[in-house]
C-alpha positions in Angstrom: 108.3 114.5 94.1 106.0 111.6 95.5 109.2 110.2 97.5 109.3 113.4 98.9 105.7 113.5 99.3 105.7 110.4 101.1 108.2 111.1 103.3 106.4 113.8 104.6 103.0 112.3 105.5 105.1 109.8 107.2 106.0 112.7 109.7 102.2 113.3 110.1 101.6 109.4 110.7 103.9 109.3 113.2 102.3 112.1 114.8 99.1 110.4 114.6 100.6 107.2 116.2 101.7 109.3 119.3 98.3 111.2 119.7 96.2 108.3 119.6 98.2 106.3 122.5 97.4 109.4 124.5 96.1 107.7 128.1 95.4 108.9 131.0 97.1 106.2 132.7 100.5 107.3 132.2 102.3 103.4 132.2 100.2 102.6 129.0 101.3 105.9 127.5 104.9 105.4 128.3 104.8 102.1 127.0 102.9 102.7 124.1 105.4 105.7 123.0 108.3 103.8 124.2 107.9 101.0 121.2 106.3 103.6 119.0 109.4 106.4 119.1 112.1 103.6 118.8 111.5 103.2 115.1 110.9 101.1 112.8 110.6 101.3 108.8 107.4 102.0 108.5 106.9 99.9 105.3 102.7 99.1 106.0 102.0 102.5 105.8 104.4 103.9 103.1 102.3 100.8 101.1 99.1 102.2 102.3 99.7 105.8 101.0 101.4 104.8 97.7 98.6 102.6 97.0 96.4 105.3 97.7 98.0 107.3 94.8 98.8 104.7 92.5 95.2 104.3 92.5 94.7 108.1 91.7 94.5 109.9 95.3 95.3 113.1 95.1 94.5 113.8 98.8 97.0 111.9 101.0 95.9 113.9 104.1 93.0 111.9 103.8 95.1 108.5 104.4 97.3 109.4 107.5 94.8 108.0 109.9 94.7 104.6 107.9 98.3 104.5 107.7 98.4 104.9 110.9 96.0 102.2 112.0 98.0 99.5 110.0 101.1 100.7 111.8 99.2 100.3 114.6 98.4 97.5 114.3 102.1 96.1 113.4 103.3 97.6 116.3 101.2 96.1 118.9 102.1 92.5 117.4 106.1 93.2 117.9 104.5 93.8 121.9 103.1 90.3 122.0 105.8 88.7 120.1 108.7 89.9 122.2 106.8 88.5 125.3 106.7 85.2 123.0 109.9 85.4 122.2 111.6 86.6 125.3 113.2 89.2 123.3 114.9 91.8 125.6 116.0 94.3 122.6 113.3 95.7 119.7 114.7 98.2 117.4 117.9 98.7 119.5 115.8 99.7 122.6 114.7 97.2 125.7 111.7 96.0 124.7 108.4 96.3 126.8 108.1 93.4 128.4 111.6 93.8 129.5 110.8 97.2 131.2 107.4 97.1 132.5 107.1 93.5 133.0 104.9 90.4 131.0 101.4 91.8 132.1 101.5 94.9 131.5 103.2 94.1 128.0 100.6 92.2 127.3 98.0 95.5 128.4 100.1 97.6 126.1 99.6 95.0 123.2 95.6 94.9 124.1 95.3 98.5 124.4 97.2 99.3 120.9 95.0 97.2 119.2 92.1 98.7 120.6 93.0 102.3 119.8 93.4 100.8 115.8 89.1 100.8 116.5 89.4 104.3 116.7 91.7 105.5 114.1 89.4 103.1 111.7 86.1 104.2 112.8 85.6 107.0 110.4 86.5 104.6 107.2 83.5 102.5 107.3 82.5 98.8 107.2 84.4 98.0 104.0 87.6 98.6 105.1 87.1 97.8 108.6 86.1 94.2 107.4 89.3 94.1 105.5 91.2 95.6 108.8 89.4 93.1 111.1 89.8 89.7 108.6 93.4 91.2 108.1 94.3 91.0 112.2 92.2 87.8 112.2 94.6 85.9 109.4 97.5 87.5 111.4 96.6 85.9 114.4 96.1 82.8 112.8 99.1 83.1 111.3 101.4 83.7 114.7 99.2 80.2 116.1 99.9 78.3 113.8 103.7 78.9 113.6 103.8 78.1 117.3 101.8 75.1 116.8 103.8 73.7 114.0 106.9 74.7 116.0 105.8 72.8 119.5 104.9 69.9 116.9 108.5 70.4 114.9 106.1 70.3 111.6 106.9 73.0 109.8 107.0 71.8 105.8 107.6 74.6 103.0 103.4 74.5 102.7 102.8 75.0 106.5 105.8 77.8 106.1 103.7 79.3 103.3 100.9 79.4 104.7 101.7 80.7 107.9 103.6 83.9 106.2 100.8 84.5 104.1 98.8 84.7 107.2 101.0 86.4 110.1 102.5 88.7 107.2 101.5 89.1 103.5 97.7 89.4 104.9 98.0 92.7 106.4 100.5 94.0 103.2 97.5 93.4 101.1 95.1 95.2 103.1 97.0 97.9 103.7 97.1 98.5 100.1 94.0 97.5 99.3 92.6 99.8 101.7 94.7 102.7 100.3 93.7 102.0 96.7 89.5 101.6 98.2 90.4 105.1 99.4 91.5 106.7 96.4 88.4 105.5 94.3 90.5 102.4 92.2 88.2 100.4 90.5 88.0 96.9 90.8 91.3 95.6 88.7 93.1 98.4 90.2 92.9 97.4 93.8 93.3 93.5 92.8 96.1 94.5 91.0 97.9 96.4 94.1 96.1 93.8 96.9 98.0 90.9 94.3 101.4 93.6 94.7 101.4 93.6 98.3 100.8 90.1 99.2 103.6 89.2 97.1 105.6 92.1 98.8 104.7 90.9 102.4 105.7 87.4 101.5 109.0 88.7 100.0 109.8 90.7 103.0 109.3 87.9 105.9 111.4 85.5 104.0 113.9 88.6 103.5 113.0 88.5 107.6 113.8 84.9 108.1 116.7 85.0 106.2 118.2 88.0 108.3 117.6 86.2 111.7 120.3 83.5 110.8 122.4 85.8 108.4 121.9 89.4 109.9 124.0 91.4 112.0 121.9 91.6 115.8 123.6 95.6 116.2 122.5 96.5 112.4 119.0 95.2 113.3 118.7 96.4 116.6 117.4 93.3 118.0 118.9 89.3 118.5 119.2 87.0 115.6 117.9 83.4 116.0 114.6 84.4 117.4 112.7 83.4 114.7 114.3 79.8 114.9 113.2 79.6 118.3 109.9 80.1 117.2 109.9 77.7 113.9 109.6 80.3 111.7 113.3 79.8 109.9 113.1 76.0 109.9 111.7 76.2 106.7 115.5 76.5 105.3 116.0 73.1 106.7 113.8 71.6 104.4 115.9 73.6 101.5 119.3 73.0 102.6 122.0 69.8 101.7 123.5 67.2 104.0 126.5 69.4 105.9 129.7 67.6 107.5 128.0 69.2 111.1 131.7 71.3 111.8 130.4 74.3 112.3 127.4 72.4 114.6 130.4 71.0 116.5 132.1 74.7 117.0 129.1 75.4 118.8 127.6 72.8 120.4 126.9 74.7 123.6 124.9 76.9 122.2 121.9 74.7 120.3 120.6 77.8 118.6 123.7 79.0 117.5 124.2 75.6 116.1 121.5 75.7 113.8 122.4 78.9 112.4 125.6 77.1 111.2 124.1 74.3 109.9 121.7 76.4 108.1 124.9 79.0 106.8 126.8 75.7 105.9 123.9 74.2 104.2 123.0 76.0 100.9 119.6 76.9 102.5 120.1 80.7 103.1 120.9 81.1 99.3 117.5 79.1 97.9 115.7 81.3 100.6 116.8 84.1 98.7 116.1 82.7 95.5 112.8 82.2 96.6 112.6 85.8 97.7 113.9 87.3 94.5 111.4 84.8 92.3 108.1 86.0 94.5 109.6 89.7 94.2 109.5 89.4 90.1 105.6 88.5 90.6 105.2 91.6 92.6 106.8 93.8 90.2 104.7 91.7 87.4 101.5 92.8 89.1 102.3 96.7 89.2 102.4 96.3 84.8 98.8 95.9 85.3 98.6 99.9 86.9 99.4 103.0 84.5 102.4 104.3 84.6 102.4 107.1 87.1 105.4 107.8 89.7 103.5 106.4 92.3 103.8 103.1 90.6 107.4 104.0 89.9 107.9 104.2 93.6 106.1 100.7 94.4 108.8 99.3 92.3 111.5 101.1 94.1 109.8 99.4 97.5 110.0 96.0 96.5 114.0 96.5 95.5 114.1 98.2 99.4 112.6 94.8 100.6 114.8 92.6 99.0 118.1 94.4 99.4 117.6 95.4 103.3 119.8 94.9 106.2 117.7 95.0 108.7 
């Protein structure tokens, strides 16, 4: 019943996203819609709305504009990391920059985030603190990745923290948010902030793990990306000595080259490891809610996390 629920608020979020990028210049419209309509798995806000419940909502109408901001939010930082990137395929679609050119991605980016101003005007200071220190961390997060890749020092504490910033930070307020919304006392929305931030954490290394293992059509977008950008060079710290065959087989393309290594090395399987041990925590933290099918649900998310494709 709540999957079913859920899935239908979702449709309504996804209305929401479309009405607020309403413009009347119609290039940030287009572009707005264009990265909005492609897809995406709309985990933030399924956390946002199941959080809300778990905490004991009973009004999930009340959430859809929250949800949406969070997705909002997401969305306008897959914008400015394609441009980063140079990533000419998001969610099996061109991306923006690759249509409408680097400024204007980077307009479309700035304008998303400020239409998240709107959709969380209503809500208050309390969560609009916990929005704005949420998209400050994230920022931080995405800096210093770039930083510790131009320096080629990324350790498995720089890679911690930088996930925790650029990804587990807006998981936790997203449910923490929810949880606020529903009335949760104290130890409830610890208990589900603690749930999400392990969740986030889970899914980016699920993320890294994917750009060196994943298949690019499944995923709708290019693998290797991320090592571009340092992010998967963590798993070089995790991974044996390797007799450098597969770096021979293709040495003309350096980023396919690590990818091998990386495959050959042992480090893809403690990545996951690592992924499956900070899942257990996440599920630990959910024994501190009641029992409820909400909760039940949360469970089922963090099993979606680890096992995705894509």
């Amino acid at each position: 019943m709540v999957a079913i629920q859920i899935e239908r608020e979702l449709l309504a979020v996804e209305k929401q996203l479309n009405d607020i990028v309403c413009s009347e210049v119609d290039l940030l419209q287009d572009a707005s819609q264009h990265i909005i309509v492609s897809g995406g798995k709309r985990v933030r806000p399924r956390l946002t709305m199941l959080a809300y419940l778990a905490a004991g909502g009973e009004d999930l109408s009340a959430v859809i504009p929250l949800a949406a901001a969070v997705e909002l939010v997401h969305t306008a930082t897959l914008v400015h990391d394609d441009i980063n990137d140079h990533s000419l395929t998001r969610r099996g679609k061109i991306t923006v920059h690759a249509r409408w050119g680097r400024t204007f991605a980077l307009l479309t980016g700035d304008y998303l985030f400020s239409k998240v101003y709107e959709l969380m005007a209503p809500y208050g200071p309390q969560y609009n603190i916990l929005m704005a220190r949420a998209c400050v961390e994230l920022v931080e997060g995405e800096t210093l990745q770039a930083a510790a890749a131009k320096a080629g020092t990324v350790d498995q504490e720089t890679y911690k923290r930088i996930i925790s910033l650029k990804t587990a930070s807006l998981f936790e307020a997203s449910a923490r948010m929810g949880a606020l919304l529903a009335g949760g006392d104290e130890q409830t929305v610890a208990a589900l902030g603690e749930y999400a931030c392990n969740l986030g954490l889970t899914f980016q290394i699920v993320d890294d793990v994917l750009d060196i293992m994943g298949d690019p059509e499944t995923m709708g977008k290019p693998t290797g990306n991320d090592l571009v950008q340092g992010a998967g060079a963590i798993m070089v710290q995790n991974g044996k000595k390797t007799n450098h065959q597969a770096a021979a087989a293709t040495a003309e393309d350096p980023i396919q080259a690590m990818m091998a290594r990386l495959r050959e090395s042992g480090a893809v399987e403690v990545a996951r490891m690592q992924a499956q041990e900070i899942a257990r925590r996440a599920r630990k933290a959910l024994e501190q809610l009641p029992p409820s099918p909400a909760r039940d649900e949360l469970r089922i998310l963090v099993d979606l996390v680890v096992d995705r494709d894509q």
